[in-house]
Structures are given as structure tokens and as C-alpha cells.
N, C-alpha and C positions, 0 to 999 in steps of 0.2 A: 350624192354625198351630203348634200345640204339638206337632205329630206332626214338622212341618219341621226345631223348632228343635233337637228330639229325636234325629233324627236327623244333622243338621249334626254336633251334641255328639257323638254316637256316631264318626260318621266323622273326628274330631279328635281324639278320644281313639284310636282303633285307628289314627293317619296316627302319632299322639306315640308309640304301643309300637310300631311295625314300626320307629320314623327312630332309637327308643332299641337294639333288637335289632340294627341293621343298623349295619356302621363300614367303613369303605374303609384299607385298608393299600396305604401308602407303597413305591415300589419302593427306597425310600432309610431305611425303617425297619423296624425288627420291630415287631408288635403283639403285646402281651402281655395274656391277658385271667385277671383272675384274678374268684376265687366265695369271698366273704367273707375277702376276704383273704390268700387263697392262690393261689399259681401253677395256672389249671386248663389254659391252652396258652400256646403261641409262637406264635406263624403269623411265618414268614419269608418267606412267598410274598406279591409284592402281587396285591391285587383285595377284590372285596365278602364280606365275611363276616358273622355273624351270631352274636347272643350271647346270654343271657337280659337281661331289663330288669335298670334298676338296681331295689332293691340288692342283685339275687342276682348279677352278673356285673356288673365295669365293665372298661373298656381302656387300655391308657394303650402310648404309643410311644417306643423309643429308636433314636437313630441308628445304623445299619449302616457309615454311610461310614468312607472315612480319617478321623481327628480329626487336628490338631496341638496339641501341647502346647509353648509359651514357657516360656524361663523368667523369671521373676517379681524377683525379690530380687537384691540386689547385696552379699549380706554373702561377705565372701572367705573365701576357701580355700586351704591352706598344704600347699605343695609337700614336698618330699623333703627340700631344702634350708632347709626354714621360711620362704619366700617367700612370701608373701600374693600371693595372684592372686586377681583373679575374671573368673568364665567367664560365656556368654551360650551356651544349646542350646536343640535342639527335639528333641522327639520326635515321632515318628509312629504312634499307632497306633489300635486297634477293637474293637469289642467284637464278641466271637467266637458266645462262647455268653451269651445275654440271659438265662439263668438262675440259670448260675452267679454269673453279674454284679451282678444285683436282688440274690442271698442272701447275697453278699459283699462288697457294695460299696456299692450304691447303686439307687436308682431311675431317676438320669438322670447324663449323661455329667459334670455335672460337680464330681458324688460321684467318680467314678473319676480326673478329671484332678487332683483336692486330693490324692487319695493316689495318686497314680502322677507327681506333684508330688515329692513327698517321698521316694519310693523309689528317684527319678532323680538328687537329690540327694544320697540319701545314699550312692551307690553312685559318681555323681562324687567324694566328696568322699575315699571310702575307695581310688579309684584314683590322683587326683592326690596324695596324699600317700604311695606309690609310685613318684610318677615326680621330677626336674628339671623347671625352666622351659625347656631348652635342648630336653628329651624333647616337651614340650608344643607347642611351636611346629615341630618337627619334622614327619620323616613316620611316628613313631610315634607322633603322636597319633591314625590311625587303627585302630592298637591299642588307646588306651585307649577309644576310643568303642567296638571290638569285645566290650572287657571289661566298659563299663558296659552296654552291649546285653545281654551272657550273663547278668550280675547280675543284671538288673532281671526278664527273663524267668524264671530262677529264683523269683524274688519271686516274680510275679502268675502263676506255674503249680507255686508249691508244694503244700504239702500243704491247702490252700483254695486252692484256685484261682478267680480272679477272672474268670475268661470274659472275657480281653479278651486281645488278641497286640499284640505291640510290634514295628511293621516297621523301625522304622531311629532310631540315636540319633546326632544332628550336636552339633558343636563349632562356634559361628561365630564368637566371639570369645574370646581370653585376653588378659589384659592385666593391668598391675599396679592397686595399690590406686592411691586418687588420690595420695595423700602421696608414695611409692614413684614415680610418675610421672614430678609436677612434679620429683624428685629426678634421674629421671633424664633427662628435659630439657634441666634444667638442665645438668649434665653434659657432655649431649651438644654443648649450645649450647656451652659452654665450650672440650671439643675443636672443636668447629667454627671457633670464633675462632681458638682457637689456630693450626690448621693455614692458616686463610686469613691473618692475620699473617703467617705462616712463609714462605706464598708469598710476598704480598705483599713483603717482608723481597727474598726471592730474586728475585723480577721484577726491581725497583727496582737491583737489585746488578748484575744484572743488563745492565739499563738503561743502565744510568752507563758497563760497559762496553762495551759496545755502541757508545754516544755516545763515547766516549774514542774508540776503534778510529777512530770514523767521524771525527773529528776530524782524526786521527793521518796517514790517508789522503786525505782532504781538503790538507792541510799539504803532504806527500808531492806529490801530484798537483800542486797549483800551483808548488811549488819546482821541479817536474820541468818544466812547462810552461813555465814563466818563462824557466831552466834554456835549455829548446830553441827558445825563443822569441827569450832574447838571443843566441842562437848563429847561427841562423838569419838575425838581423838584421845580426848583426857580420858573418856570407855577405854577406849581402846589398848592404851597405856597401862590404866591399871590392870584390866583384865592380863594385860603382855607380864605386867612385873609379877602381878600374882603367880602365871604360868611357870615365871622362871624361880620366883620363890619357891613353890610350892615343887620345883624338880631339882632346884638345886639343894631342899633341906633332904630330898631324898638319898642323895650325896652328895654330902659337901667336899668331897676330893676332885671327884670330877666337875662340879662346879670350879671349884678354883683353876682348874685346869684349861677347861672353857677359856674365861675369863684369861687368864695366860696366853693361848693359842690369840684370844682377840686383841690384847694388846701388843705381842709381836707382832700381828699383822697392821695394826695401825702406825705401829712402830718405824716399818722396814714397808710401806707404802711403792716406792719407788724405787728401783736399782740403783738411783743415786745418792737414799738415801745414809745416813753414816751417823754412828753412834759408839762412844767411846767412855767405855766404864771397865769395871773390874770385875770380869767375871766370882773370884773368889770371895767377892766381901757384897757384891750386889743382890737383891732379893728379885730383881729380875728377872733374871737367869737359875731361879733355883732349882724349875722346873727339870731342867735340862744340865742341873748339876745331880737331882736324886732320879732322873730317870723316868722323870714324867710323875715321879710322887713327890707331890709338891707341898706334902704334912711333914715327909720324913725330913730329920736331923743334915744338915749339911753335912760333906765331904769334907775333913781336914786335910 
């Protein structure tokens, strides 16, 4: 029984130094294995390797990928013109060589981005105060992000070089301070007022003449229509009276007659109306005293 548990112990203890000697690297890391403290390899390749136990050999891993680096803080930066701006960037970058990097930098990526932090700032802050806000919003702000690029590389491959490469530095935002904003907002809203007033002002004036014209010709049009309307009527008139001249000289018996038939009927309009004369001494009725001949001598 003791020889079993002897050996169990035995094959636990050589399972625990092979699983401590042996470590798998990352296709997205370096493994760095160092022996008391010192760098003894890289390995950039992934797959299984092997090391001595701890504490003669341990490993430790950093990232190979792209990184990105934000920025952080919102304290402004002054322009050419002493305009307080602040900006909003990113960087891109990697760490190159894992050795130069541990020795001067750090252990892990974000030793590197604290001070790769600070050297992107400072290198903003020495090129915007170089340029205009006018230069900034332009399309040579891709010059000054070419110039903070060459700065900052200078840095992290000077004379300590940092083992890390900077692929690309962006601008995503500039903008004023808040105070400086709401100021010009304000402003802005101001012209805005103004100009819409202004129209409005000129619609409105507009407007009226417009309305005036439209009056004017409105006026015009019906006096003109009126105009050709009584004209037309007063044709119409005459032509009417000529028609009836010219049938009534053709008989003047039945003219009068006419004439007779349409004054009784204006006469006796309404069954209520009532009229009260003398048949025998009225020329009214004389009609209807000789029999519809209204030339002939009255009835004694």
C-alpha cells in the first residue's frame, strides 16, 4: 500500500515539474522567459516550449497585436493665436522588439501606453501651438498629425529605444474650451436670429406687396368687367328697344295691346293684389272695354 501511494506521489510530483518546464505561446504574444531575473529568450514563434522549473526560469507574456491608444484628459491646448482648444486622438501602435521594451519601458503594454500617453501629448501640444484654429480644422491638419507621427517616432526610437512602432496617429476631434463654446453659440444663435428677422422683415414687405398688386388688379379686373358688362347691356338694350320699335311701328294696335297685357300683369302680380278704379271713365281698362281694340272709340 505504501509502495502505491509512493508511487502515485512520485508520478504527481514529475506530472507538477514537466506542466512547470513546459508553457504554450500565443500566436498573438511573445513569451519571454527570463533566469533570475534576467532576459534568457524571446520566443516570437507560437507553439510548446520548455523552460527550467521555477525559480531558475519563469515566463511571462506581452502582446504582439495592434494596440490603440485614447486619449484620456480634457485639459486644453493653445493654439498660434492663444485659443484654447482641446483635442480627442488615437494612436496605433506595437511593440516591436519585446526586449528593448521590458528594458525600457515596462513589463506589460500598459507601462508603454502611460508613457507613449504623454509623449503624444506632448508632441500635440508643441505642434498646435504652431498652427491656427482655421489650420486645425482644415486639410492641413493632416500635416500636423504627419508631424506628431515623426515626433513621437523620434521619441520611442531615439537613443533608448523602446521596441515599440507607432503605425498611425488620428485627430478625431478639435473643439473649443466649454466657456469659449457656449460663447460662440451664443453668437452664433444671435446671427441666426438676426438673419431670420431680416428675412422675415423682407417676406412680410414683401407680402404686403404682393397683396397691394393683387388688390390693385383685382380692382382693375372688375372695373374693366363692369366696364364691358354695362356696355354690352346698354348693346343689348338698344338693340332690345330697336326690335320692339321696329315690330311695334309694324302694328301699332297690337303694340298697344302688348303693352296692355303687360301692365295688367304687373298690375294683378299677386292674388292679393286689389285695385280700385272706374271701369267706365279709366283708360286702363279700355282694352277690355272695345274688345281687345284698344284704338276703337269707348262704349257709352
Amino acid at each position: 500500500m505504501n509502495r502505491i501511494g509512493f508511487l502515485i506521489s512520485t508520478i504527481l510530483v514529475v506530472l507538477a515539474l514537466a506542466s512547470s518546464t513546459l508553457f504554450v505561446v500565443d500566436q498573438r504574444q511573445f513569451g519571454v522567459v527570463y533566469a533570475l531575473g534576467q532576459i534568457k529568450e524571446v520566443i516570437t514563434e507560437p507553439g510548446l516550449n520548455w523552460k527550467l522549473p521555477p525559480p531558475f526560469q519563469n515566463v511571462s507574456y506581452i502582446d504582439k497585436r495592434l494596440l490603440t491608444l485614447e486619449s484620456a484628459d480634457t485639459e486644453p491646448m493653445l493654439t498660434a493665436e492663444k485659443q484654447r482648444v482641446v483635442i480627442d486622438w488615437y494612436v496605433r501602435w506595437r511593440i516591436s522588439e519585446p526586449t528593448e521594451y521590458i528594458r525600457n519601458v515596462g513589463l506589460n503594454e500598459s507601462a508603454g501606453a502611460n508613457q507613449l500617453n504623454r509623449v503624444v501629448r506632448n508632441a500635440f501640444q508643441e505642434e498646435i501651438n504652431k498652427r491656427t484654429v482655421k489650420e486645425l480644422l482644415s486639410l492641413k491638419r493632416e500635416a500636423l498629425m504627419a508631424d506628431v507621427k515623426k515626433e513621437v517616432l523620434d521619441k520611442v526610437k531615439g537613443t533608448k529605444p523602446w521596441g515599440v512602432d507607432v503605425v498611425d496617429v488620428r485627430i478625431t476631434r478639435v473643439d473649443y474650451v466649454e466657456a469659449i463654446t457656449e460663447s460662440v453659440y451664443r453668437r452664433m444663435e444671435a446671427e441666426r436670429k438676426r438673419v431670420a428677422n431680416e428675412l422675415r422683415s423682407t417676406g412680410a414687405a414683401e407680402g404686403e406687396k404682393i397683396r397691394a398688386d393683387a388688390d390693385r388688379q383685382r380692382e382693375v379686373t372688375i372695373a374693366n368687367a363692369y366696364r364691358d358688362a354695362q356696355k354690352i347691356k346698354g348693346e343689348g338694350d338698344a338693340e332690345a328697344a330697336r326690335i320692339y320699335a321696329d315690330a311695334f311701328n309694324r302694328d301699332p294696335q297690337f303694340a298697344q295691346f302688348y303693352r296692355s297685357l303687360e301692365a295688367y300683369k304687373s298690375s294683378f302680380n299677386n292674388k292679393s293684389d286689389v285695385m280700385v278704379v272706374d271701369p267706365s271713365s279709366s283708360d286702363f281698362f279700355k282694352v277690355f272695354r272695345n274688345g281687345g281694340n284698344a284704338s276703337a272709340p269707348a262704349k257709352k
